[in-house]
C-alpha positions in Angstrom: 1.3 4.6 74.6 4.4 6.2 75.1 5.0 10.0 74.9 7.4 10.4 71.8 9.5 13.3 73.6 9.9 11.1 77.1 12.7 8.1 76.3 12.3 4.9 78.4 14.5 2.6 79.6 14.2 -1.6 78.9 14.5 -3.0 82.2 16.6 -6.0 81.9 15.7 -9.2 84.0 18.9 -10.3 85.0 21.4 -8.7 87.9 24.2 -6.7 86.3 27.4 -5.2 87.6 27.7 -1.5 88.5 29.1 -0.6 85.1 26.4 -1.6 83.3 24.2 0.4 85.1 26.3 3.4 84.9 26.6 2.9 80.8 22.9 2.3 80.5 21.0 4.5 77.5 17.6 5.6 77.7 15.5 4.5 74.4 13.3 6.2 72.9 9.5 4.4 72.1 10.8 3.2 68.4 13.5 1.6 69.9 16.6 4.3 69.1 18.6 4.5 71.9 20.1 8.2 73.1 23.3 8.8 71.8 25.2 9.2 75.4 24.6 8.8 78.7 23.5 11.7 80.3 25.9 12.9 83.8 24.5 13.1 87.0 25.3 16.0 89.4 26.8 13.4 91.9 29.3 12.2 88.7 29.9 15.7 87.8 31.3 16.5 91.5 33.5 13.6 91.5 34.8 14.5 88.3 35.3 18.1 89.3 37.1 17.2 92.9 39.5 15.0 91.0 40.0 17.7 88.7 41.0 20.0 91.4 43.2 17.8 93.2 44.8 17.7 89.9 45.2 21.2 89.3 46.9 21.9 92.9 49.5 19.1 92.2 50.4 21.3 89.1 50.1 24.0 91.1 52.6 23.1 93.6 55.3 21.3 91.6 55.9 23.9 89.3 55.9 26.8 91.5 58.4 25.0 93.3 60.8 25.6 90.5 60.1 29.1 91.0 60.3 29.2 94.7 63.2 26.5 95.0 66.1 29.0 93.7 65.1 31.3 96.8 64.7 29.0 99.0 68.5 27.5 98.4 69.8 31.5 98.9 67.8 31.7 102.2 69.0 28.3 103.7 72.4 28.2 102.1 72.0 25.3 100.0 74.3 23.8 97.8 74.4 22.0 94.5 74.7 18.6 96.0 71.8 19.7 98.7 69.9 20.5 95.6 69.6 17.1 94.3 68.2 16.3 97.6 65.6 18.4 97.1 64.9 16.6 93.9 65.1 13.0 94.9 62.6 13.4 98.1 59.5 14.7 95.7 60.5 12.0 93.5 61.1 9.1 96.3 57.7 10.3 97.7 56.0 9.6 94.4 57.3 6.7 94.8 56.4 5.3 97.6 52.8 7.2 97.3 52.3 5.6 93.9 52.6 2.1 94.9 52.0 1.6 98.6 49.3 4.3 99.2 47.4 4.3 95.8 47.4 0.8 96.2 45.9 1.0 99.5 42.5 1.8 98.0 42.2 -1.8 96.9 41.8 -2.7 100.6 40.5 0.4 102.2 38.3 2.0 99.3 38.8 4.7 96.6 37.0 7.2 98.3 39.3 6.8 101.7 42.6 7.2 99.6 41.1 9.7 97.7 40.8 12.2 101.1 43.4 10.9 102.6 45.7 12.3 100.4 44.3 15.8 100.3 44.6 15.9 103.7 48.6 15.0 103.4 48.7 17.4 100.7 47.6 20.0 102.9 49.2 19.5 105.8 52.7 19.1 104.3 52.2 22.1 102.4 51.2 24.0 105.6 54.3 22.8 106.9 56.1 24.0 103.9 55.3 27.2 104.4 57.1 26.9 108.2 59.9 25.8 107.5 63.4 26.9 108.7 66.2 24.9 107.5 66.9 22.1 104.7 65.7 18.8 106.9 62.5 19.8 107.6 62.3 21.1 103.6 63.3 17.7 102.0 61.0 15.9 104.9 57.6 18.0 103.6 58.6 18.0 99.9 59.1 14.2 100.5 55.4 14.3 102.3 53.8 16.2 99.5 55.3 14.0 97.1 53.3 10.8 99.2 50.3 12.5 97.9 50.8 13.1 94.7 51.9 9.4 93.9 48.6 8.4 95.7 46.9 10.7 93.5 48.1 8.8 90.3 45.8 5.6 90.7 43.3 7.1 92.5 42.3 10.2 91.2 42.3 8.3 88.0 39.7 5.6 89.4 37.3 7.4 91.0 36.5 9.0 88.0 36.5 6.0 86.2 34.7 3.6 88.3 31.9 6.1 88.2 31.2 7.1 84.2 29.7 5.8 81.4 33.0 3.7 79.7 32.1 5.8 75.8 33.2 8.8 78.0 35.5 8.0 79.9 38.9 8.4 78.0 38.0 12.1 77.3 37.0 12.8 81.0 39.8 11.1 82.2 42.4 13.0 80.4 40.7 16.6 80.6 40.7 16.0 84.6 44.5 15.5 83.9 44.9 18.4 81.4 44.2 20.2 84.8 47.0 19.2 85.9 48.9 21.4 83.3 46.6 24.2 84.0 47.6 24.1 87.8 51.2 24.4 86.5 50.4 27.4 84.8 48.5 29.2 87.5 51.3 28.2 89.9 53.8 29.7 87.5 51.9 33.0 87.3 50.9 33.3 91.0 55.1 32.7 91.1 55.6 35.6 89.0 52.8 38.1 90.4 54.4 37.5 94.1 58.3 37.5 92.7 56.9 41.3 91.2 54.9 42.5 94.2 57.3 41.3 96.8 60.9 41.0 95.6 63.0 39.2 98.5 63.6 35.6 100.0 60.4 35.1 101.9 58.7 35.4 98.6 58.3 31.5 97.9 56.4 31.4 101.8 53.5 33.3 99.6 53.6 31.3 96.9 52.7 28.5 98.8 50.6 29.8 101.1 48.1 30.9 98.5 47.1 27.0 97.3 46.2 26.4 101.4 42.6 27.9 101.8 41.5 26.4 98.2 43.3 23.0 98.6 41.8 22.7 101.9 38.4 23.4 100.6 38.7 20.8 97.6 39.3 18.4 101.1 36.1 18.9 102.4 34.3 18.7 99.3 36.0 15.0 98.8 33.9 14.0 102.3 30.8 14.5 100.6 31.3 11.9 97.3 30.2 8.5 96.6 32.6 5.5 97.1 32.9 3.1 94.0 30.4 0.7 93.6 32.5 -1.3 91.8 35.1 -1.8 94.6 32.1 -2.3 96.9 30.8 -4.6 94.7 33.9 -6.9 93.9 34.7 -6.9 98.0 31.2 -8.5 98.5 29.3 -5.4 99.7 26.6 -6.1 97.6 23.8 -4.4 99.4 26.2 -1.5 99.7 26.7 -1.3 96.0 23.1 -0.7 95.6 22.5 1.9 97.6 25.6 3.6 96.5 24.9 3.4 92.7 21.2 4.6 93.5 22.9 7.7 94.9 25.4 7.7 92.1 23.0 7.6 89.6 20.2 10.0 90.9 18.9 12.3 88.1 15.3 13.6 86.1 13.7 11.5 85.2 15.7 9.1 87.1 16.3 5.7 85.8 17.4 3.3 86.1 14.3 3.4 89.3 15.3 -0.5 90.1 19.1 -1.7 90.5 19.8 -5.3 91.6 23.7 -6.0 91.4 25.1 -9.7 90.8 25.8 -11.4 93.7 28.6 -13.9 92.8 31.3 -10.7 92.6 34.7 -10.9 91.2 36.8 -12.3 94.3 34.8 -15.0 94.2 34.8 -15.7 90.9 38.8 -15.4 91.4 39.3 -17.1 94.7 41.5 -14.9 96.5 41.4 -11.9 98.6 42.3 -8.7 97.6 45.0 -6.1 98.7 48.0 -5.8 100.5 51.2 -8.2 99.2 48.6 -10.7 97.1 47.1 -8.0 94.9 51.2 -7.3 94.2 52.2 -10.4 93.2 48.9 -11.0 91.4 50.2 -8.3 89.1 53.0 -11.0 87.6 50.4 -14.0 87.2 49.4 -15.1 84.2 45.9 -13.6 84.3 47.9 -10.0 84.3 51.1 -9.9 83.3 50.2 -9.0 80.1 48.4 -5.8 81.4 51.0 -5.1 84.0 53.9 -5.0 81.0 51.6 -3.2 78.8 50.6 -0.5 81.9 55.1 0.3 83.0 57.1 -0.5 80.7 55.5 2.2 78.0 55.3 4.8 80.9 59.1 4.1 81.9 60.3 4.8 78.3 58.5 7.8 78.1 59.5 9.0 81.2 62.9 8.7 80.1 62.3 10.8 76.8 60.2 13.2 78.9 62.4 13.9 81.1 65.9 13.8 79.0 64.6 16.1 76.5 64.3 18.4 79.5 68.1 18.6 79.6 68.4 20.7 76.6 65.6 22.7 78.0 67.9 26.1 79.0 68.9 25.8 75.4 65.5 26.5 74.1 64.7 28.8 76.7 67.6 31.4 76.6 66.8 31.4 73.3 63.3 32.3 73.2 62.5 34.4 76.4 66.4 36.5 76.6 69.0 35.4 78.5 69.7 36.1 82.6 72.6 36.9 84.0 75.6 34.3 84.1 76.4 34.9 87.9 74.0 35.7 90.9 75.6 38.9 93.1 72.4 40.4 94.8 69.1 39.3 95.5 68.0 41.6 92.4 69.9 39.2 89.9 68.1 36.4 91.9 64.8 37.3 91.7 65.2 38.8 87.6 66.5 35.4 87.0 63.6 33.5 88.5 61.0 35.9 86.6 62.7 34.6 83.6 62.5 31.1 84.9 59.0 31.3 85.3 58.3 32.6 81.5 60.0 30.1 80.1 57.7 27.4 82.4 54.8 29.0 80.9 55.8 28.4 78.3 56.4 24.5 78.4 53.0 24.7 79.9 51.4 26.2 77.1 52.6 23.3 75.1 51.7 21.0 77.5 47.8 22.3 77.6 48.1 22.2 73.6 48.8 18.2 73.4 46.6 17.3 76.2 43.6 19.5 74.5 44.2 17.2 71.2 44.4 14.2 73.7 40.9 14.9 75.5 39.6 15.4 72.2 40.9 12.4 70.6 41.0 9.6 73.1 37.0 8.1 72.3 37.2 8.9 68.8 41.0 7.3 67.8 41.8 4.8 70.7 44.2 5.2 73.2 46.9 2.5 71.6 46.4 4.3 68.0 47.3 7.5 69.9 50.2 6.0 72.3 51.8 4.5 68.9 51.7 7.8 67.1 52.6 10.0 70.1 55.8 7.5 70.5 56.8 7.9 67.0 56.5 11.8 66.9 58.4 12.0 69.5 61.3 10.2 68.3 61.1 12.8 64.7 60.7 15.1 67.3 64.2 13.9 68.8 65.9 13.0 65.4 65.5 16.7 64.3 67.3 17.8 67.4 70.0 15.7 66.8 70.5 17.6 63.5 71.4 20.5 65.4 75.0 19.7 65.5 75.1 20.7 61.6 74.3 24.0 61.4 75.2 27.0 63.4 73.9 30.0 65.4 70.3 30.9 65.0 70.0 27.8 62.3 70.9 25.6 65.4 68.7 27.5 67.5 65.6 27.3 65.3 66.3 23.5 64.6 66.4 22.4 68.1 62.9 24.5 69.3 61.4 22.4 66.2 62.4 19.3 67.4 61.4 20.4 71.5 58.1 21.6 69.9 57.1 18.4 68.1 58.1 16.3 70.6 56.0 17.9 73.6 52.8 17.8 71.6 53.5 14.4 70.6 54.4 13.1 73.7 51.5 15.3 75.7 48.8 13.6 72.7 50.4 10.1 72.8 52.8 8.7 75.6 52.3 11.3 78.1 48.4 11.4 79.0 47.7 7.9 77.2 50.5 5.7 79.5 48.0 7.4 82.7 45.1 6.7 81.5 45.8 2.6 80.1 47.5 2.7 83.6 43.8 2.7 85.4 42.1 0.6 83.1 43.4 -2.6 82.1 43.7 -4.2 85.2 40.9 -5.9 87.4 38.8 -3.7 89.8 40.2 -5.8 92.7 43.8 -4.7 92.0 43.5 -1.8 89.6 45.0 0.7 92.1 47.9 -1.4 93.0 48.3 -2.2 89.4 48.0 1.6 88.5 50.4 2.4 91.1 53.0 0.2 90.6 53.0 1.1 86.6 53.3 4.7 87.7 55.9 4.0 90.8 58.0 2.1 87.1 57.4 5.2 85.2 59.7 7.3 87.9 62.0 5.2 88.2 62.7 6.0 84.1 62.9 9.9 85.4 65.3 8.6 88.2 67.7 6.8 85.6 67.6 9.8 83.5 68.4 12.1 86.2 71.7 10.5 87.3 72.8 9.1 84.1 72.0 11.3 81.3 74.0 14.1 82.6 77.1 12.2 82.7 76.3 10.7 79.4 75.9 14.2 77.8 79.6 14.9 78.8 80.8 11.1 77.6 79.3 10.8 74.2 77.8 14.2 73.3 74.3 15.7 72.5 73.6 13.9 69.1 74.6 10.0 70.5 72.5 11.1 73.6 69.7 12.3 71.5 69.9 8.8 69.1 69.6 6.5 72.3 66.1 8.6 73.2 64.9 7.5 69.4 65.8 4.2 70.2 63.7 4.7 73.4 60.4 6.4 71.9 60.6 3.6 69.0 60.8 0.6 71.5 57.9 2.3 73.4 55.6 2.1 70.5 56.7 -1.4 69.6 55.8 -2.5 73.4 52.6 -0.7 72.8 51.4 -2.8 69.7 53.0 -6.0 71.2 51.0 -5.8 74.6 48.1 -3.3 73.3 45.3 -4.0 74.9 41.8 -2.2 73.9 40.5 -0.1 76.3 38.2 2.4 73.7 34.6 2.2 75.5 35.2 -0.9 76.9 33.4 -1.5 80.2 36.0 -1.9 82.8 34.2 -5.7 83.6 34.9 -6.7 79.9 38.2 -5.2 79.7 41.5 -7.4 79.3 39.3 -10.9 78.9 
């Protein structure tokens, strides 16, 4: 007779993927399952190393809006050098999202998944060094490589390795660190800008995310792989042994774990990575997904970032405004303490709308979320473009509303949602080419509105501007219904069939 305070487990006859052994529920004797699947330590540490890598990329790309203003007074560099600057993080995320994320579908998750720390550190070492603008664009370019690698497969080392009713709000809070990076990297910006005030101020800044970023690094050595990706590449011995060690807990169940052989290449008839897993992307089997995975992300990256444009607006208005023309170093460094308020603050509302995201994801569903996110976002937008009928403070006060209800919508909806479909409606055999490539689509919205939204701001004013970015956030939750496809504790084997 069983102890009523120990729950069992029904060992099934049958061999079952790795996901099913990760979402399996101890019962208790009168046959009530447990209400969630309990962690192990080994899932924990994957969650928290993905976490971390997370926080340094927020770390580093917003410090280096902080750092970048004294870095273009100590090099001499120009306006037009400026956009350089820009367009190599954003080329590098890029070509990380799509040709090194999707690299884990041939070489492993766990492979990627170092390998981009270690790029991460050492171009950020090299950051630190260097003496004029090549070799600046050339390591922001290499940092960049890492954090589009990161996208896919930060995203599905988590995922490949949790219990599917938990993995939306796991998921996202490992992104929402992310934002919290961006806020520490702000602040460590502002506490070095106040305790040493000249140009080699941004060197520090940098320099203080080596020693923990290359810790993070080591710990990565010491994870599982994904069974799943061992297990649809054939390794089915493998699989075992690393879900065994994946799954170790007290009392430890499942004590037996016998994985299908017939695995999902098989089933499918081709071999995965490289050029096949990108053109599988367009076949029938996964168009759908692949549609459902970019084009959302590319419309909200086009909101995202064109409502940045009337981001000094906001700003000046709520943290004072700097001086209109730089003559010392003094002016510099006041006006990039100011700067890195007024980040904080867009991180603050950032942190808000991914909280409500984390929280929100299992319970709602990602597409309910997505829809609603793309339609508060476009009120969000509409009240902006109201601004143009009123005057002083009135137009002040109307255009913060209308920034404020669009970065929590878009940071509950759009903004975390778009990442995390992105890693888990396509196939375990291409999901980080799939992830990568709807994530490489997504920047390629930020590009467009970098180059064109400018000179449309000057050609048919703020309100036009603002009514095209409705239109945008409308179509994105229109695309969302048409190609939804239900992700909500689904186990990644069941979804998209």
């Amino acid at each position: 007779m069983h102890d009523v305070t120990e729950p069992t487990l029904l060992r099934p006859t049958q061999a079952r993927s790795v996901q099913d052994y990760i979402d399996e529920r101890p019962m208790w004797p009168d046959g009530t399952h447990v209400l969630s699947v309990p962690m192990t330590g080994m899932q924990w540490r994957i969650w928290a190393l993905a976490a971390a890598g997370k926080f340094f990329e927020g770390f580093v790309v917003f410090m280096t809006g902080v750092a970048l203003p004294l870095i273009s007074r100590q090099f001499g560099i120009g306006p037009a050098q400026n956009g350089f600057i820009s367009a190599a993080s954003l080329m590098g995320i890029l070509v990380g999202a799509v040709c090194l994320g999707g690299m884990s579908d041939r070489f492993g998750r766990k492979l990627m998944f170092i390998a981009e720390m270690i790029i991460f550190c050492a171009f950020l070492v090299l950051l630190v060094l260097c003496t004029n603008f090549t070799s600046l664009v050339i390591c922001l370019f290499g940092i960049g490589l890492a954090l589009g690698c990161d996208y896919p497969t930060a995203h599905m080392i988590i995922s490949e390795s949790i219990p599917s009713t938990s993995r939306g709000k796991l998921v996202l809070a490992a992104f929402g660190f992310q934002a919290l990076g961006a806020l520490g990297g702000t602040a460590v910006g502002y506490l070095v800008l106040t305790a040493t005030p000249n140009l080699d101020a941004w060197r520090w800044m940098y320099g203080t995310a080596i020693v923990p970023a290359l810790a993070v690094t080591i710990g990565r050595f010491f994870i599982t792989e994904s069974a799943s990706w061992l297990h649809v590449r054939g390794a089915v011995e493998k699989a075992e042994q690393v879900t065994k060690r994946l799954l170790v807990r007290v009392p430890q169940y499942p004590s037996e774990i016998t994985l299908s052989r017939e695995t999902v290449l098989e089933k499918a008839g081709h071999q995965q990575g490289g050029l096949g897993s990108f053109i599988a992307l367009f076949d029938k089997r996964n168009l759908r997904a692949t549609i459902f995975a970019s084009v959302p992300w590319f419309l909200q990256d086009l909101g995202t970032y064109g409502i940045g444009i009337f981001t000094p607006t906001i700003l000046a208005a709520a943290i004072g405004n700097k001086p209109d023309h730089v003559r010392s170093v003094s002016d510099l460094i006041l006006n990039d303490i100011l700067a890195a308020k007024g980040a904080a603050l867009i991180t603050l509302l950032l942190i808000v709308g991914i909280i409500f995201a984390v929280l929100l994801a299992d319970k709602v569903g990602r597409i309910w979320l997505q829809i609603l996110g793309f339609i508060g976002c476009a009120a969000g937008l509409l009240i902006a473009s109201f601004a143009d009928d009123f005057s002083g403070g009135s137009k002040t006060t109307v255009i913060f509303v209308g920034f404020m209800l669009f970065n929590f919508m878009t940071n509950i909806g759009p903004n975390a949602q778009t990442y995390l479909l992105a890693g888990e409606v396509f196939p375990t055999a291409i999901r980080g080419t799939g992830a990568g490539f709807a994530a490489a689509f997504g920047k390629i919205g930020a590009v467009a509105t970098a180059f064109l939204f400018p000179i449309l701001l000057v050609g048919i004013g703020t309100a036009p501007l603002l009514y095209i970015l409705v239109a945008t956030s409308l179509i994105g939750a229109v695309v969302t219904w048409l190609y939804r496809i239900e992700t909500n504790g689904v186990s990644l084997d069941a979804i998209g069939r």
